[in-house]
VOMARVO-355290 format. One record per residue (C-alpha): x negated, z negated, y negated; residue in three letters. Coordinates in nm, 4 decimals, decimal comma. Last residue first. Layout:
BEGIN
@xx X; zz Z; yy Y; residuo ALA
...
//
This chain:
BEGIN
@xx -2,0804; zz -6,8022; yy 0,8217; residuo UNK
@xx -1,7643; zz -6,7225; yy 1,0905; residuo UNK
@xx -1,7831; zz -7,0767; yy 1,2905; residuo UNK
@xx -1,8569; zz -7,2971; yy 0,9959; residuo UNK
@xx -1,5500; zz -7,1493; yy 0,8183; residuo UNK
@xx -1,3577; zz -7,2080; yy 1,1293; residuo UNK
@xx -1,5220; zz -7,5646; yy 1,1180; residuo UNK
@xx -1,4159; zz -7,6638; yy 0,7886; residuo UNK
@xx -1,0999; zz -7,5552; yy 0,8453; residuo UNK
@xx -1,0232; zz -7,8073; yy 1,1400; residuo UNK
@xx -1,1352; zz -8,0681; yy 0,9012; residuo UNK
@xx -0,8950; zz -7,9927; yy 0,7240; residuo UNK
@xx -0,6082; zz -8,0386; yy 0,9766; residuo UNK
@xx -0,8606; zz -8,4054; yy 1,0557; residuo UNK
@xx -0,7825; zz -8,5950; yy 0,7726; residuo UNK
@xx -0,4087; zz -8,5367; yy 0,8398; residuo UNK
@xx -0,4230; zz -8,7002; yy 1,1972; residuo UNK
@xx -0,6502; zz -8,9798; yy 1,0221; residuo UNK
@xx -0,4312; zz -9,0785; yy 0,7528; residuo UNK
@xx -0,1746; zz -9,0822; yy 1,0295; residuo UNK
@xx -0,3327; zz -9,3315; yy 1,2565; residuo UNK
@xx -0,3651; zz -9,5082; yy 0,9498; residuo UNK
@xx -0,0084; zz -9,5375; yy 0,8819; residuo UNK
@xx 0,0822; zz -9,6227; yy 1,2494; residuo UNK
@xx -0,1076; zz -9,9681; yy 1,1807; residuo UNK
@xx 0,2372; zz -10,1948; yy 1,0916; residuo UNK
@xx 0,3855; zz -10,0551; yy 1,3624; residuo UNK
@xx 0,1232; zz -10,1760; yy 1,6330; residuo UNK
@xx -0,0765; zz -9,9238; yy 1,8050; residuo UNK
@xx -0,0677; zz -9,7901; yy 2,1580; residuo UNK
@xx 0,2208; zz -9,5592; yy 2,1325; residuo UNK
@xx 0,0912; zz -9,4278; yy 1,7581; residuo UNK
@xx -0,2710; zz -9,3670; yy 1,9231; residuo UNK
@xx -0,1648; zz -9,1700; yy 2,2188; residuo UNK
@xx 0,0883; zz -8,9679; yy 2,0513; residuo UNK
@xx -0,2121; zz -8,8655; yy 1,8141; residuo UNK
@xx -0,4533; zz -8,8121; yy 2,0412; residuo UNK
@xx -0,2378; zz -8,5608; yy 2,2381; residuo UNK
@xx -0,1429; zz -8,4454; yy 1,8664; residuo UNK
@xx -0,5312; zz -8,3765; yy 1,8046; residuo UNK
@xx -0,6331; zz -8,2669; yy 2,1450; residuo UNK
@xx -0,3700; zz -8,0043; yy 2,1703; residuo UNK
@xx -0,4302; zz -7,8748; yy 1,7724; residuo UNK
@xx -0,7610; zz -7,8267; yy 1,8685; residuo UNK
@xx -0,6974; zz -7,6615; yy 2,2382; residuo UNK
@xx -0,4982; zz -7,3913; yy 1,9961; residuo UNK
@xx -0,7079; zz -7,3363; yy 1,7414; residuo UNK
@xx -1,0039; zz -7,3134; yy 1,9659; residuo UNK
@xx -0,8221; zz -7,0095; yy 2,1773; residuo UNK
@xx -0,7399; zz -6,8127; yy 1,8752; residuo UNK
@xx -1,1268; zz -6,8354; yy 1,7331; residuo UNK
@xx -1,1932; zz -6,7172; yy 2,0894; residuo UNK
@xx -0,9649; zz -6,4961; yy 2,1137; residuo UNK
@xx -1,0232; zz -6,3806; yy 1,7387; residuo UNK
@xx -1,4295; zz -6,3694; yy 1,8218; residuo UNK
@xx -1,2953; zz -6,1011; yy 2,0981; residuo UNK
@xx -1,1518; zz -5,8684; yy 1,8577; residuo UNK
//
């Protein structure tokens, strides 16, 4: 049960970082470059899999 929290607890300050980063990025970048900013935000949702099956191998 305690691996879930912490599992849980990663998710979480992930998905924080990631769409902090994300506003961040868009506000700062011209129109024209929002598209990559995005390639990048969904690049990294699998990414965030890759770890959690990192984490419980």
């Amino acid at each position: 049960m305690r691996n879930w929290n912490k599992v849980m607890y990663f998710i979480l300050i992930y998905m924080g970082v990631l769409v902090s980063a994300l506003l961040l990025a868009s506000s700062q970048v011209p129109r024209q470059y929002r598209r990559h900013v995005m390639f990048w935000f969904y690049l990294s949702l699998p990414t965030l899999l890759v770890i959690l099956v990192l984490a419980f191998s």
